[in-house]
C-alpha positions in Angstrom: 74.8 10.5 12.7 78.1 12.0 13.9 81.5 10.4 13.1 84.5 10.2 15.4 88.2 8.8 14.7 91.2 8.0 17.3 94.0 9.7 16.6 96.0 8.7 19.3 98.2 6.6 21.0 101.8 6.3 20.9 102.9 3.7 17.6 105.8 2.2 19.5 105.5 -0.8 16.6 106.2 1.9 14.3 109.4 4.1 15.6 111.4 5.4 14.6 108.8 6.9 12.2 106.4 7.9 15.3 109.0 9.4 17.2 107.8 13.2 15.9 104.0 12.6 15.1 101.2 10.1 15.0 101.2 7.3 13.3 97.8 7.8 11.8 99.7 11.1 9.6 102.0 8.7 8.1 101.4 8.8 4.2 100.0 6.1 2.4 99.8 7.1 -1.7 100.8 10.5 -0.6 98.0 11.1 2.1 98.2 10.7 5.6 96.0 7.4 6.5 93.5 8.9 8.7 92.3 11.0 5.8 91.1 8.2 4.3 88.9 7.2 7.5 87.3 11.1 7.7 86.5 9.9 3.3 85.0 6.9 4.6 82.8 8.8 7.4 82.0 11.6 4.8 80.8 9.0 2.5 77.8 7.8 5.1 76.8 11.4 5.3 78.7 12.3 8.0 79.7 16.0 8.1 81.0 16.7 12.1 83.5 15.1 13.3 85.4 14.3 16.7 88.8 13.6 16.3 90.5 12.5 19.6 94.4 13.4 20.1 96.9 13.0 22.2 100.5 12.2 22.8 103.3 13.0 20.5 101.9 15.4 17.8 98.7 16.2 18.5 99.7 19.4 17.4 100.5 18.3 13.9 96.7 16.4 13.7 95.6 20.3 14.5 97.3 21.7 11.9 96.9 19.2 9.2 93.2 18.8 9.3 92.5 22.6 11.0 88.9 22.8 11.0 87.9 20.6 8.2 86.5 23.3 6.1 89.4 21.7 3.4 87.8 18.4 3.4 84.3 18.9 3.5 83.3 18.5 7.0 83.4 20.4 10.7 86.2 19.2 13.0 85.9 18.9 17.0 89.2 18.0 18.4 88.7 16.1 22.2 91.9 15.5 24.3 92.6 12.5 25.7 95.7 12.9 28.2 96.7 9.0 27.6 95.8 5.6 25.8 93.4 4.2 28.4 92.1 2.4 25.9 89.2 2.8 22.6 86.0 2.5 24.9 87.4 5.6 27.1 88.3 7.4 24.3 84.6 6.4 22.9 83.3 7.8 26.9 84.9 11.4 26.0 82.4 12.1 22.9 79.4 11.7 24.9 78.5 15.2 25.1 79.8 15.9 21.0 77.6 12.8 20.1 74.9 14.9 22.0 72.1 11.3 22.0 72.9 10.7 17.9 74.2 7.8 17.0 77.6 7.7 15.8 80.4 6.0 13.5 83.9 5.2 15.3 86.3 5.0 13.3 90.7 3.5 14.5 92.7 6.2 12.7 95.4 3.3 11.3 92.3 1.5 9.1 92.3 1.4 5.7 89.8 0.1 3.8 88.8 -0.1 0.0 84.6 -0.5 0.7 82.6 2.3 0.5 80.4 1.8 3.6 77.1 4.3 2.7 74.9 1.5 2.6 76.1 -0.5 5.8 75.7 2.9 7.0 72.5 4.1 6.2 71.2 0.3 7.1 72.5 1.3 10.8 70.6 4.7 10.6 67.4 3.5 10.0 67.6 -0.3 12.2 66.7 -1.1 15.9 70.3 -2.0 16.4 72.3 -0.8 19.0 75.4 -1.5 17.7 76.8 -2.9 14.0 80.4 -3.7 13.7 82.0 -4.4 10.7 84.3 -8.4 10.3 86.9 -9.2 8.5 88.6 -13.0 8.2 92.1 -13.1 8.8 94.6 -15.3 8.6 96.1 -14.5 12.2 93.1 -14.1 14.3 95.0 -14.5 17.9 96.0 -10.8 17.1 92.7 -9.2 16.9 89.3 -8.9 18.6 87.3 -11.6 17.1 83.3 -12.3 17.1 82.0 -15.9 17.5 79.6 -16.1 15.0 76.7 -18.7 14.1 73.5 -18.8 11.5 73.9 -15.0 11.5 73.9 -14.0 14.9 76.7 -12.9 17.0 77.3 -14.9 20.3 80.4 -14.1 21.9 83.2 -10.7 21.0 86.7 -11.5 22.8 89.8 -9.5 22.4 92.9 -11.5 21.1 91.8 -15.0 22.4 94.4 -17.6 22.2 92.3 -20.1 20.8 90.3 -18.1 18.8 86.6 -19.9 17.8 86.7 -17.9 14.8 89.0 -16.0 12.2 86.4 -13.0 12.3 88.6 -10.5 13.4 86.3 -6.9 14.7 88.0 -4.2 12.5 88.5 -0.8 14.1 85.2 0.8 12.5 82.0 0.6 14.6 78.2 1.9 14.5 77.4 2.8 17.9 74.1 4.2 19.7 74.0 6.4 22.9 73.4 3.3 24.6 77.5 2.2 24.9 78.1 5.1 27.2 76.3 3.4 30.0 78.0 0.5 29.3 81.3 2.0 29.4 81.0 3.7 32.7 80.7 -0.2 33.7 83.5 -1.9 32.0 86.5 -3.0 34.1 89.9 -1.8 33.1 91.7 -5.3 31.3 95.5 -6.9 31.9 97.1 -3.7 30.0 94.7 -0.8 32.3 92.7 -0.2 29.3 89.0 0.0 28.8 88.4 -2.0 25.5 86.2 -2.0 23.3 85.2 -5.5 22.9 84.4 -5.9 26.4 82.3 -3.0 26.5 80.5 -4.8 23.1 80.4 -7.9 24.9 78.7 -6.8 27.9 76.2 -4.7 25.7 75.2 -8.1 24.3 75.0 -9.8 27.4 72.1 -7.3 28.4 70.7 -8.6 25.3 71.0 -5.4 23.0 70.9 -6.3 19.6 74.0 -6.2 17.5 74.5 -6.8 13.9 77.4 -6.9 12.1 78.7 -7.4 8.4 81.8 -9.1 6.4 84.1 -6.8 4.9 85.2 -9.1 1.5 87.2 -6.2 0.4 90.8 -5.2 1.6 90.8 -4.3 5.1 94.0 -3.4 7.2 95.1 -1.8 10.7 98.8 -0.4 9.6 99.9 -1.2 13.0 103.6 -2.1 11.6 106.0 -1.3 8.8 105.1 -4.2 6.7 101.0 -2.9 7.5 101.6 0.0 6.1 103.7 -0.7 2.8 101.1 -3.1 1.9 98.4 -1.0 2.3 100.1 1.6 0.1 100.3 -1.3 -2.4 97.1 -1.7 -2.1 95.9 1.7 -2.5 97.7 2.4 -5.4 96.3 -0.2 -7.6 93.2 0.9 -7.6 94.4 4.8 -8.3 93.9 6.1 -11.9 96.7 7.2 -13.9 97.2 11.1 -14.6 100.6 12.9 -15.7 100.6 16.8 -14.7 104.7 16.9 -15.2 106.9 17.0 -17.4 109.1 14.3 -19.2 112.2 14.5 -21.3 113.3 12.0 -24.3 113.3 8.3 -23.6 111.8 8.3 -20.6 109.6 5.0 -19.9 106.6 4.8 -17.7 104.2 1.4 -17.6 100.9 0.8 -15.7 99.3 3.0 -13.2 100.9 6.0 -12.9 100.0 9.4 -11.4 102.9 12.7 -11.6 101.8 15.5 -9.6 102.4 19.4 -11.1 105.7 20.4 -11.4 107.4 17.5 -11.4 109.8 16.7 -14.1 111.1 13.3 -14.8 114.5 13.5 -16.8 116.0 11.4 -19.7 116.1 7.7 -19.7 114.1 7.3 -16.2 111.8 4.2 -16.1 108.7 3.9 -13.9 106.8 0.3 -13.4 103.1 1.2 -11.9 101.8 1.1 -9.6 103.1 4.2 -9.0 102.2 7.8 -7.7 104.9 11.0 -7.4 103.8 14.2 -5.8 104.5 17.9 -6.6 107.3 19.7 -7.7 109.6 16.3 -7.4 112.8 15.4 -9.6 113.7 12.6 -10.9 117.1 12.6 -12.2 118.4 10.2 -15.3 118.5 6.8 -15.1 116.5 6.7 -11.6 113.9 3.6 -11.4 110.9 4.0 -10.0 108.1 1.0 -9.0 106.2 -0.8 -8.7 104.5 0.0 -5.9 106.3 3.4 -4.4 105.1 6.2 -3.5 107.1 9.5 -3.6 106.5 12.6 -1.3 106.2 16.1 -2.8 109.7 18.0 -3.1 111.8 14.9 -3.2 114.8 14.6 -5.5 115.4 11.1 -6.6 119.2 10.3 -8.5 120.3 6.8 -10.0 118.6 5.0 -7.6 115.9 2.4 -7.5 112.9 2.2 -5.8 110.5 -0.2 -5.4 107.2 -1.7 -2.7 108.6 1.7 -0.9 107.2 4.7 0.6 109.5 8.0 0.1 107.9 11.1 2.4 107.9 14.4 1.3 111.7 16.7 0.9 113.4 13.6 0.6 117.2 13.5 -1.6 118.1 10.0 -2.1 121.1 10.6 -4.3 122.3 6.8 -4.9 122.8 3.8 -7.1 121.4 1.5 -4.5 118.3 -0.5 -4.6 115.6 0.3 -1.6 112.9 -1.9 -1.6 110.3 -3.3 1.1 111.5 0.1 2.9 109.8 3.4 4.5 111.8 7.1 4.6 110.6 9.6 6.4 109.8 13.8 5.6 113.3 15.2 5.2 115.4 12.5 5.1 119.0 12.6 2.4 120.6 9.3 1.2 124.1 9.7 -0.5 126.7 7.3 -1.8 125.2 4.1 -1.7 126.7 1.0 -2.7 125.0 -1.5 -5.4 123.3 -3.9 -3.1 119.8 -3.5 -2.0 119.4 -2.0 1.6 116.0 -1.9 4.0 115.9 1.6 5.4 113.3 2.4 8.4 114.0 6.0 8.9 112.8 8.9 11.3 111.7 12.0 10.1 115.3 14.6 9.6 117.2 11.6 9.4 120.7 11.9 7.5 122.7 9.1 6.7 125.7 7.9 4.2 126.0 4.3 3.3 
């Protein structure tokens, strides 16, 4: 099988954070989210990749991921000149898919189950298409799959009365067979090709299409709030390591990871889950967690941080308290005022408060 992931699109649900790159680099626990989709595909058995780019920062999915020789895998990187939707993107792999079958994969989902088995299930199965289901509490949002004694009847995209709270995550097992379809579907309301119509008409041919329930988290980071609890979710499951240093009196509780070089000075107090990249410093009395993460080169002072997300050669140089909040690469915060403040920030961002 091959493996592909959309890495485009334009996150206007996320700006100012996506006004200088994709959303899918944005860091959850210190790693851009995508990554965590090409672990997922590499965990099938996936080695070759297609990413799919386009819009602001393409150039920075390049450079981040170069040829995947860093992470295991081959990298193809496929243009697409705007969102015209996931089935179009899908359309543009036919010739990388070269008649395998292949794993699609939304850039902005996270999930915690390792999918090898559901995987190698597909491999080896008549089916020509498995999609993975999650309930949610909010189904209206989502795609969802009308479902009965184990067999899929009906895949709609964001129905107002949904029959179902099966919503179709963004990760599907696909065979040659979609491109047809594809080349069929009609563009919807928004001038997109969707996916779940292109899924929907694939069944009404009567192709077989199985599915399974994610039980485990699942989450498209499609806004702030997405994507701070995803990082909360990722870090709890994170084991603790300490590569920095620490001076006296210096208190750190639950699951915690310090990255090299990092020092943590006197009378600091961190509440896992937490994680704190490289060559970081945080100054006394600072307060750290739960639930933060903290870039690489980022000097923290006095403040406190918690159910946060601080990118990388960040100062935050204040006595405030940021919670519920995301900063962006490069960002300086200086002379706060003791009351807690929700920050959305884009990346280069200076401000005094």
């Amino acid at each position: 099988m091959k493996g592909i992931i959309l890495h485009g699109g334009h996150g206007t649900r996320l700006r100012p954070l996506t006004h200088t790159g994709p959303k899918q680099l944005l860091p959850i626990a210190n790693k851009p989210m995508s990554q965590y989709c090409v672990e997922s595909i590499k965990n099938v058995g996936i080695d070759e990749i297609a990413i799919i780019i386009g819009g602001i920062g393409a150039d920075k999915v390049k450079e981040y991921y170069g040829t995947g020789e860093d992470f295991g895998v081959k990298f193809t990187y496929i243009s697409q000149d705007y969102p015209k939707g996931i089935a179009h993107a899908i359309q543009l792999c036919e010739d990388f898919v070269d008649n395998k079958k292949f794993l699609v994969f939304l850039g902005d989902n996270i999930i915690q189950k390792n999918i090898e088995q559901i995987g190698k299930k597909f491999e080896y199965s008549d089916a020509d298409a498995s999609i993975l289901l999650c309930e949610v509490d909010n189904p209206s949002r989502f795609g969802i799959a009308d479902v009965k004694d184990g067999q899929i009847l009906k895949i709609m995209e964001k129905p107002k009365e949904p029959p179902t709270n099966l919503a179709v995550t963004g990760i599907y097992f696909l065979t040659p067979k979609i491109f047809e379809i594809i080349k069929r579907v009609k563009p919807s309301w928004r001038n997109e090709l969707e996916i779940t119509d292109a899924l929907q008409m694939l069944l009404e041919e009567g192709n077989k299409i199985t599915y399974d329930i994610i039980t485990d988290y699942w989450k498209d980071t499609g806004t702030p709030e997405d994507i701070i609890n995803a990082n909360k979710e990722i870090l709890k499951n994170m084991k603790s390591s300490n590569k920095g240093k620490k001076e006296e009196n210096v208190s750190i509780n639950g699951n915690v990871i310090i990255g090299s070089g990092t020092i943590i000075k006197k009378n600091c107090q961190i509440i896992g889950p937490v994680i704190i990249g490289n060559n970081c410093i945080l100054e006394e009395n600072a307060s750290i967690g739960p639930n933060a993460s903290i870039g690489n080169n980022t000097k923290i002072a006095k403040s406190h941080i918690a159910d946060s997300i601080i990118m990388e050669n960040c100062e935050i140089m204040t006595d405030i308290k940021i919670k519920n909040s995301i900063i962006s690469a490069n960002s300086k915060i200086f002379q706060a005022e003791n009351e807690e403040k929700i920050l959305l920030l884009g990346e280069g961002t200076n401000i005094k408060i």
